[in-house]
Structures are given as C-alpha cells and as structure tokens.
PANUVEX-580103 format. One record per residue (C-alpha): residue number from 0; residue in one letter; chain; z, y, x. Coordinates in steps of 0.1 Angstrom, whole numbers, plus 5000, padded with zeros to 4 digits. Layout:
// residues N
NUM; A; A; Z; Y; X
...
END
This chain:
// residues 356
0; X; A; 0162; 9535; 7310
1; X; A; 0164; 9502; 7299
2; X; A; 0182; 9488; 7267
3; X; A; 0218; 9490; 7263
4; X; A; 0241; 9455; 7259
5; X; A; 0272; 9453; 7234
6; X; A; 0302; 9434; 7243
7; X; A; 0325; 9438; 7211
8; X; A; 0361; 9432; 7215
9; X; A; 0370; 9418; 7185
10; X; A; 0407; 9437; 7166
11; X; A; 0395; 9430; 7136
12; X; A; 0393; 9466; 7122
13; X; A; 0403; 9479; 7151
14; X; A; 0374; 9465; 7176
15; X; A; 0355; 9479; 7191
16; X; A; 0325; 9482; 7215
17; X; A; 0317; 9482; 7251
18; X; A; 0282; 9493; 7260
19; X; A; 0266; 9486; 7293
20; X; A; 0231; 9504; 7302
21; X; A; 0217; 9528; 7328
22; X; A; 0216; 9562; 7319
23; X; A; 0242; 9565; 7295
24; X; A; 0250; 9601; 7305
25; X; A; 0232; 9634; 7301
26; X; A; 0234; 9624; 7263
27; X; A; 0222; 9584; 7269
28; X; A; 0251; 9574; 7244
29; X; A; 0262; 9598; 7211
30; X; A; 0303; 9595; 7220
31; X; A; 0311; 9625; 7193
32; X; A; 0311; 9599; 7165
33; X; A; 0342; 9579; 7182
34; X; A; 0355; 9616; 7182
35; X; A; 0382; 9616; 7157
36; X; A; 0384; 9651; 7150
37; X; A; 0368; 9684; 7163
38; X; A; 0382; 9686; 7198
39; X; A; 0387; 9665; 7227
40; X; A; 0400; 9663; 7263
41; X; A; 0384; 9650; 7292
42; X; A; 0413; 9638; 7318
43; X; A; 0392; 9632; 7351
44; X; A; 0399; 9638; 7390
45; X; A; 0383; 9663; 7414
46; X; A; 0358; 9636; 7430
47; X; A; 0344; 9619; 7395
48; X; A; 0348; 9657; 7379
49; X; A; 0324; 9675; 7406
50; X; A; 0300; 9643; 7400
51; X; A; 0297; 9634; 7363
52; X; A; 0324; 9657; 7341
53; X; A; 0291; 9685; 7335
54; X; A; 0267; 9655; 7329
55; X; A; 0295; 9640; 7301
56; X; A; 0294; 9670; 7279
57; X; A; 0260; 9659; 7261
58; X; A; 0278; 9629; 7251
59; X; A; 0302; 9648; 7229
60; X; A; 0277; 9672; 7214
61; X; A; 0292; 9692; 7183
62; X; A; 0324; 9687; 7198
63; X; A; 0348; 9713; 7212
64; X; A; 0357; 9698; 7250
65; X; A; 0383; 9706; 7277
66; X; A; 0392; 9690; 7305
67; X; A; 0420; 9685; 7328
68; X; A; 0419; 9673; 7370
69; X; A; 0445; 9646; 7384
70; X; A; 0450; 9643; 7417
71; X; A; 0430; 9612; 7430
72; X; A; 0448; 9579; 7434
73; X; A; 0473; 9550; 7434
74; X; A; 0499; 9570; 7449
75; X; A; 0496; 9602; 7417
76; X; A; 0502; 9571; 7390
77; X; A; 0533; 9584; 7381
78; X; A; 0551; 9599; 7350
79; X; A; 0548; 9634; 7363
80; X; A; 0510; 9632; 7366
81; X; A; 0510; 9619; 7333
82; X; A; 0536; 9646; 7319
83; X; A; 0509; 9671; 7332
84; X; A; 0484; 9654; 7303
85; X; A; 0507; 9663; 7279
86; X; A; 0519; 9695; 7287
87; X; A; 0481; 9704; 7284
88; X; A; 0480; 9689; 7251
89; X; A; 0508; 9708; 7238
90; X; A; 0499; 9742; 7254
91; X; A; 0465; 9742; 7237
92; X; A; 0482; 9728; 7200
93; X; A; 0461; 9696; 7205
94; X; A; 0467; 9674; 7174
95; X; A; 0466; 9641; 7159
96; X; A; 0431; 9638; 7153
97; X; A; 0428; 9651; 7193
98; X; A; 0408; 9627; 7209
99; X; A; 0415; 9618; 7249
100; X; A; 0385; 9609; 7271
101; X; A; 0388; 9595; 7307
102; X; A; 0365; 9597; 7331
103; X; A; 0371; 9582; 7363
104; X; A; 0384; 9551; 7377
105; X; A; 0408; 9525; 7371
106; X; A; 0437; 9553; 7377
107; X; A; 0425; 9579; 7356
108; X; A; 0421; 9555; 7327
109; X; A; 0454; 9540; 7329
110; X; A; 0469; 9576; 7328
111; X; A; 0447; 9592; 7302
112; X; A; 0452; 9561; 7277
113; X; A; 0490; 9558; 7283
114; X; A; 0494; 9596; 7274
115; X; A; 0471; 9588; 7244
116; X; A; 0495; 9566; 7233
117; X; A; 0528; 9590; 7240
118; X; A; 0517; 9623; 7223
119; X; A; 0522; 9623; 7187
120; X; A; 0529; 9590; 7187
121; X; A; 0494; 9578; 7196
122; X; A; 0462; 9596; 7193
123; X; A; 0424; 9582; 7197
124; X; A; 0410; 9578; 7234
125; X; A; 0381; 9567; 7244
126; X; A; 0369; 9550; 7280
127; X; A; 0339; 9559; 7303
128; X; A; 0349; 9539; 7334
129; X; A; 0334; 9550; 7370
130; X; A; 0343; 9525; 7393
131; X; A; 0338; 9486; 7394
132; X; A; 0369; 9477; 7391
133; X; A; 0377; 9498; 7359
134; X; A; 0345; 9489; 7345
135; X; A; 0350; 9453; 7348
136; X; A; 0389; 9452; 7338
137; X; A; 0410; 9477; 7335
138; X; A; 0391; 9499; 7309
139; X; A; 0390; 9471; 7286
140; X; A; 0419; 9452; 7265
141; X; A; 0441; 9489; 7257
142; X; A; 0470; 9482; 7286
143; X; A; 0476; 9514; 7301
144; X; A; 0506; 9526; 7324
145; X; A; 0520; 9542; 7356
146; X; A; 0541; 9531; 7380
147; X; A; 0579; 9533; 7389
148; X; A; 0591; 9528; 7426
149; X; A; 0604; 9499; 7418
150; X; A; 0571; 9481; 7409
151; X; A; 0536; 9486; 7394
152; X; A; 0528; 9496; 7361
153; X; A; 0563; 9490; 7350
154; X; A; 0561; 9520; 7324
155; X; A; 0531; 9517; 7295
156; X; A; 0516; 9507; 7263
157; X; A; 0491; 9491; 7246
158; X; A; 0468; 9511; 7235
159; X; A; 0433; 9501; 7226
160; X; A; 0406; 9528; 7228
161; X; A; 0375; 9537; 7207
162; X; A; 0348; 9528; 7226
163; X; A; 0342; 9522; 7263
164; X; A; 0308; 9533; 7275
165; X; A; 0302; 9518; 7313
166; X; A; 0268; 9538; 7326
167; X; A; 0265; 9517; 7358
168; X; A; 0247; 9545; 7379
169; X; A; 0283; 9559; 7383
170; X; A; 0282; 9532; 7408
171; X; A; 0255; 9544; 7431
172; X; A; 0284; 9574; 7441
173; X; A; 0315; 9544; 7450
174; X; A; 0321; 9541; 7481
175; X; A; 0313; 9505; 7498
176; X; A; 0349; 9497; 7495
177; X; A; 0358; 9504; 7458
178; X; A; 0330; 9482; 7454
179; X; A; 0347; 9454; 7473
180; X; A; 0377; 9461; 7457
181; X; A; 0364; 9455; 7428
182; X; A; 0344; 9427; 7432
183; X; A; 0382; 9406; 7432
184; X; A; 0385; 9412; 7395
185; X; A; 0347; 9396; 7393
186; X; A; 0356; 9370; 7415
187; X; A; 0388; 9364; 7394
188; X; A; 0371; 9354; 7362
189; X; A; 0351; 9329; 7376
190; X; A; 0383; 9313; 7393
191; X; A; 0408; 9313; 7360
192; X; A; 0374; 9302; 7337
193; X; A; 0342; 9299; 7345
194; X; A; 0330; 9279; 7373
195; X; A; 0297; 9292; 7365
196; X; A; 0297; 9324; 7371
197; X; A; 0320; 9315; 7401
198; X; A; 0287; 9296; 7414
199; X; A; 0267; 9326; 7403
200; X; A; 0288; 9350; 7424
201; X; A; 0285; 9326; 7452
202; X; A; 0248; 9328; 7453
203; X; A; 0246; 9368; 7444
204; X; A; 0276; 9381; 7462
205; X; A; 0249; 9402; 7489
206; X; A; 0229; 9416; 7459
207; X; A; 0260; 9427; 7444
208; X; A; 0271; 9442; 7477
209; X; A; 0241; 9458; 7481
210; X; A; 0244; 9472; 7448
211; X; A; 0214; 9457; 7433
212; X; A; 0211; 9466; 7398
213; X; A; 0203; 9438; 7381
214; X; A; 0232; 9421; 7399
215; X; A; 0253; 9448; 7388
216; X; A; 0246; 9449; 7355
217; X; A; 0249; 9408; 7347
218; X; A; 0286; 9409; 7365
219; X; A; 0298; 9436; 7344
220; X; A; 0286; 9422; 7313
221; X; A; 0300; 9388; 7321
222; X; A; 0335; 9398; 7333
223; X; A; 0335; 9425; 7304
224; X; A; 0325; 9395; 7278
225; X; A; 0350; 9370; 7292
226; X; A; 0380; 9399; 7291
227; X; A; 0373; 9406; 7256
228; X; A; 0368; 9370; 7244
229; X; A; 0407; 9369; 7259
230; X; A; 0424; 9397; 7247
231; X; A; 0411; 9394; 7214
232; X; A; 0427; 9360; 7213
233; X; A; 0460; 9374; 7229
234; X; A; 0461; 9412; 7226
235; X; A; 0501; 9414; 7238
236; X; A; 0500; 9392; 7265
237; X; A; 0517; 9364; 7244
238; X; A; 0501; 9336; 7260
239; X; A; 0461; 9335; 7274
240; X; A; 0459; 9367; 7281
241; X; A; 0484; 9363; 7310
242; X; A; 0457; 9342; 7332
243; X; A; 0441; 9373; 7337
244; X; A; 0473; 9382; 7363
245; X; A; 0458; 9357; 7384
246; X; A; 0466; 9371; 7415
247; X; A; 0486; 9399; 7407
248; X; A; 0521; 9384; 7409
249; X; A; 0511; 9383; 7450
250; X; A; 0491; 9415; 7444
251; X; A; 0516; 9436; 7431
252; X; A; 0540; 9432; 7455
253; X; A; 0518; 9439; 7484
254; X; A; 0510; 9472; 7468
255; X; A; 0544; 9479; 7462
256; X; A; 0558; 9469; 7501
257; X; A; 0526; 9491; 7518
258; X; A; 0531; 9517; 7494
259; X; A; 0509; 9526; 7467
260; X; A; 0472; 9536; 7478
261; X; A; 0474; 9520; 7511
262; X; A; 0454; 9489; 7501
263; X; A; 0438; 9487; 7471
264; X; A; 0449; 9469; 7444
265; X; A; 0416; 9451; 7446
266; X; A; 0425; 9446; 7482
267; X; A; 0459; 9431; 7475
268; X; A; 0448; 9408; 7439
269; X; A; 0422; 9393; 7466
270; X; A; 0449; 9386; 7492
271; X; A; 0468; 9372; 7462
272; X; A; 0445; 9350; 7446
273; X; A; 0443; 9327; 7478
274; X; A; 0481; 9331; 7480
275; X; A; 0480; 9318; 7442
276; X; A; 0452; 9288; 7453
277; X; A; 0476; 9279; 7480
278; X; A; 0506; 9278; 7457
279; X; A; 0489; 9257; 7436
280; X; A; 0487; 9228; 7450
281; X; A; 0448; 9220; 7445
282; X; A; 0426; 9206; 7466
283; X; A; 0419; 9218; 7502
284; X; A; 0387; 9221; 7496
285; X; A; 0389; 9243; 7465
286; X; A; 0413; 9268; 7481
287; X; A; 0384; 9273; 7509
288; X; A; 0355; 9279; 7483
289; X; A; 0375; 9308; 7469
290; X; A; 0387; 9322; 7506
291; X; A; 0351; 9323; 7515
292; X; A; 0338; 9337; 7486
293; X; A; 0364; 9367; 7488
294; X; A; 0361; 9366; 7523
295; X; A; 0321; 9371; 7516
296; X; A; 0332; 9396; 7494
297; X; A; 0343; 9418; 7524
298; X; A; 0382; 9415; 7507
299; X; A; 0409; 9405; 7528
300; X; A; 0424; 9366; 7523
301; X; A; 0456; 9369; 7537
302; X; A; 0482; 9398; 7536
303; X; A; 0488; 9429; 7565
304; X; A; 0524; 9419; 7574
305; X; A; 0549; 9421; 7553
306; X; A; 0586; 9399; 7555
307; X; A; 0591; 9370; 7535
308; X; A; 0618; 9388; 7520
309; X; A; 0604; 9421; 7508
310; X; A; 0573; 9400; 7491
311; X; A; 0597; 9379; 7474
312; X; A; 0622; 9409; 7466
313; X; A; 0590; 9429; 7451
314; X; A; 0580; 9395; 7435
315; X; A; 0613; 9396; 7414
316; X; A; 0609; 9428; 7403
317; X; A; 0567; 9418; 7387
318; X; A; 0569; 9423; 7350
319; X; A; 0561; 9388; 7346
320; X; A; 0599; 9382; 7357
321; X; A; 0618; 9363; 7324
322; X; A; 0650; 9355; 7320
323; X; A; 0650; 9354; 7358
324; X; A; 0625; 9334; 7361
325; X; A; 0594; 9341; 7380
326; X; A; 0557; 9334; 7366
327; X; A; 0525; 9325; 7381
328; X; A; 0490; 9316; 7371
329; X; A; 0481; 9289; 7390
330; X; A; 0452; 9265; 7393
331; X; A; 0446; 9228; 7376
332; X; A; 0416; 9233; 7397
333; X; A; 0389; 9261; 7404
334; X; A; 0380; 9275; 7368
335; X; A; 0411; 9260; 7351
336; X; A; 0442; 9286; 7354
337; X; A; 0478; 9282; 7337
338; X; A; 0511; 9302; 7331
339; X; A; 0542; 9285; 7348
340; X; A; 0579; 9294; 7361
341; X; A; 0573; 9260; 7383
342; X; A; 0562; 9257; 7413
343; X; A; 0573; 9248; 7446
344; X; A; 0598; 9275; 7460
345; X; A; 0598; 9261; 7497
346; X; A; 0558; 9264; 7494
347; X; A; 0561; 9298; 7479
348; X; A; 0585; 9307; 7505
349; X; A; 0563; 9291; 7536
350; X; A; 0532; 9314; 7522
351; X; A; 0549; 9344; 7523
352; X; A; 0565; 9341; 7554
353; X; A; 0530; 9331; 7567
354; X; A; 0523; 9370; 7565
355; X; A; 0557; 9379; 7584
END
C-alpha cells in the first residue's frame, strides 16, 4: 500500500480533508475520529453494500454502525428514497451527534449528505466515494440533492462533510462504463482551467481506460485539487464555482428528456460540453480537440435525439435559470471558461435542433 495524498478543502474551520491512497479499507484509514458521537449510519446500495459495506466496518472501529440499502440509481434520486434515510434515523432515536456515512456512488452521496443536512437540522456526514465520477466531483464541495420531475437536483443543500476518503481499488469493481462516465468530469477540468492536464489526459486517456493505477490515482488527485481550490473560493456558487456546470446546462436537460438513468449523467455532461464548445464561439479547431478527446474517452459528442423544443423547454427549467434568463459557461478558449446569460440564441437554437 503505498502512501496516502491530502487534498484539503479549505472552510476555514470547517475544512476538511480528502485522502487518496490504495487500500484505505479493511482499517487503511481511522474514520471513527471524524465520528461525531458514538453511532453512525452507513447509507449504501445493494451492489457497493455486497462489495465493500463489511470491509468499511474497520474504518469505524469503537463505533456503534448500522446501515441502510437504497435502491441503485438515477431514477431512485428522489425525496421518497431520501424520506426512507430519515425514517431510519428517527426509528432508531438517532441524534445530533449521529454521524451519516455514504458509501457508494455519486447517487448515494447526494442522498445520504442531503438527509444529513435535513434531520435535526443538519447532522455530520462523512464521504467514501466508489465510483469515478463521485470520487472526482460530486463527493467533494458539500452540494447534495435529489431530483424533482421537473429537472435535476432541483431539491438540496449545501452541506459540507467531515472527511472524504477515496480508496481507488473501489474502482477495479466499476463497470467500463461508469468509468467512461466519469472520465467527463476529468475531462471537464482541464477544459474550464487547466490546459495542462487537458494535454495530460490527451496523452493518458488509454491508461486511464485501462484502469492503470498510477493513471488513476494522478486524475483523481488533480480534479479533486482543482474542485477544492474552487469551492473554497466560492462555496455557494456565487460566482467561480459556477464554471464547474460546464456542460451541465446541456447535460441536464438530456437527462431530464430520456428520463433519469437512461444515460448517464456523465454521458449527457460529455454530450453537453461539445454542445457548450459549439456555443461558444471558439475556434474550430478547439471545439475538435475536446470532441476527440471525449470521443477517445468512449463518451458520446452529440445527443440521442431529442426536439429542439423539449431541450430548450428542459433548459428553462436548469437551476442556473435567473430572472428568466438562461446561463452558460462558455469558452474564451480551451482552459478559459465564463458565466454568461449571452450568447447567441439562433446558434443555441441550430445546436439543439442538430439532435432533432
């Protein structure tokens, strides 16, 4: 087992650490001190239970530790999987100093942290991300939520956690496609800022396919340093933090038209990156790099079809929506991303009916 890296996101008193290594189960990594009180609850799902829930339990030694099962995926992000969390809570007396710990993927976290912030007005939770995706963004920066029918992750919270521990064995288990999927959150940080890594990615994208280690371990640690540099800057989504939606806009209403779980929403952000490229105006040549590279990726570049008028419909509905005005991070150029309600609405309109 090699040594274990440290990314700290940086709250002031309230940061807190991210910690990368091999191994970090079966006892790798003492959780029980981020354990507020005596007791805890491990929120997890059949799949990620069965492989790693009895292999957790080390990691909270001294502690008293239940768990509950969610069913597995996009479509079960809802209130009443969440309500589930907290009936379990409040069966069992679970108090304020109750800490939550989820154990799964980006689903599981955004559930287990958004009831953590709900019962008794917010109690500790702590992060031990499964998947690439959630290791690489969604188990860092405190968002959690579920969603509505009417868009995605329109209920939720900030909500920072205790710790996030990211044992990147857990990825040996994912299936080839979650680690596609995720790979368009990696691919996404190069492309809002930091052409470097972009160019890394570009030569490493097979090793990371191939789920090299090595590979592995550097892309986590860079996406998970260039996240928390971000939301420490901007921890409400005020301003910075809003590049990290490159995508999404796009994204998000792909989900929402195929209906939750039919893509991914790794899948979709990739599809809605070079949708964002092509909206932005840049060069020709730019817009290609990043196609290929998702393309490389094994991600899709373009939307399954969908009318011009149900994108744009679910697109009004993104929370990014103000005053009635819809926002997009767009390119200056690859590795430069900004916020903006302009654009050009005929282009807008031309990409999405390219998918029609």
């Amino acid at each position: 087992m090699g040594a274990n890296t440290t990314v700290t996101v940086d709250f002031g008193e309230r940061s807190y650490p991210i910690v990368i290594g091999t191994g970090l189960l079966d006892g790798g990594f003492d959780l029980s001190e981020y354990v507020k009180g005596s007791d805890c609850l491990i929120v997890s799902n059949d799949t990620v239970a069965n492989l790693y829930l009895d292999r957790l339990l080390p990691n909270l030694a001294g502690r008293d530790a239940s768990s509950i099962s969610l069913p597995d995926g996009e479509a079960h992000k809802t209130m009443a999987t969440m309500q589930t969390i907290l009936d379990e809570l409040a069966r069992t007396g679970a108090g304020r100093d109750t800490t939550i710990v989820a154990l799964g993927g980006g689903v599981i976290g955004d559930i287990a942290g958004f009831a953590a912030a709900c019962y008794m007005r917010g109690v500790s939770f702590i992060q031990v991300p499964t998947s690439l995706l959630a290791q690489v963004d969604s188990s860092v920066g405190g968002k959690t939520g579920v969603n509505h029918e009417k868009g995605k992750n329109l209920i939720g919270a900030f909500h920072q956690p205790q710790v996030v521990m990211i044992d990147t064995q857990t990825l040996g288990t994912l299936p080839d496609r979650e680690i596609k999927a995720g790979l368009a959150e990696v691919i996404k940080y190069g492309a809002i800022c930091d052409l470097q890594f972009m160019a890394w990615l570009e030569d490493n994208v097979q090793a990371l396919l191939d789920k090299e280690p090595e590979a592995l371990a550097y892309a986590i640690q860079r996406s998970c340093e260039l996240k928390a540099e971000i939301v420490a800057a901007d921890e409400r989504e005020a301003g910075r933090r809003a590049l990290l939606n490159f995508g999404h806009t796009f994204g998000h209403a792909i989900e929402h038209c195929l209906g939750y779980g039919e893509w991914l929403h790794g899948e979709a952000v990739a599809a809605g990156m070079v949708m964002a490229a092509e909206l932005s105006g840049i060069d020709i040549n730019e817009v290609s790099r990043l196609r290929n590279l998702i393309a490389r990726a094994g991600l899709p570049t373009a939307p399954p079809q969908i009318s011009a008028e149900d994108l744009l419909a679910a697109m009004t509905r993104d929370k990014k929506v103000k005053r009635n005005e819809m926002h997009f991070v767009l390119l200056n150029q690859l590795g430069d991303a900004y916020l903006t309600s302009e654009y050009d609405e005929a282009r807008l309109h031309d990409i999405c009916a390219a998918s029609s």
